[in-house]
C-alpha angles and dihedrals in degrees: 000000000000102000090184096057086042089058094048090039096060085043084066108039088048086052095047099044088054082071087235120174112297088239095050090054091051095055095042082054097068105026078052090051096051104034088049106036115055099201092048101089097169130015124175136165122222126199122198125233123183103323090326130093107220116198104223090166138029134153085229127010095187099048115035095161096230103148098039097046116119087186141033140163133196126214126188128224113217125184128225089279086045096250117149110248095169151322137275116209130184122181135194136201092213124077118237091015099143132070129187097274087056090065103035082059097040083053094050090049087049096044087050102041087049088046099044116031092057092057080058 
């Protein structure tokens, strides 16, 4: 069990089920992913708009790490009809960092963030 990934789990799903702005979920979802987690060194969600993938939230638009990352993992964000509406990527400088209930957990935060902030 990854408690870090649990704590900032429960931040974001408070924060969604508050029924706060989209964009304020989306911004609690990856300052909750860094602060709290100490392998996850970026995190950012993307939403799609026509054929382009447009970044609304990053815990750090200047640095994403992209180049230096050992690890990363991609979410999508589906809406009610399960359409994918966007993606949800975490990276880490450290190789080997995530286990499976890391990603069970990033899925459920993906799978909530695509499901709620769209009925705001």
């Amino acid at each position: 069990m990854s408690i870090p990934t649990d704590v900032a789990s429960l931040q974001i799903m408070a924060h969604v089920y508050q029924k706060n702005s989209a964009q304020s979920i989306y911004e609690k979802t990856v300052t909750s992913l860094v602060e709290n987690v100490p392998y996850i060194n970026w995190a950012g969600i993307y939403l799609y708009e026509q054929l382009d993938h447009k970044l609304v939230a990053a815990s750090s638009f200047e640095n994403d790490i992209r180049w230096e990352c050992n690890g990363e993992l991609k979410f999508p964000i589906m809406n009610q009809e399960d359409k994918e509406i966007g993606l949800m990527l975490v990276r880490s400088l450290q190789p080997i960092a995530f286990d499976v209930t890391d990603v069970s957990t990033l899925e459920t935060i993906a799978k909530a963030i695509g499901h709620e902030t769209l009925l705001n």
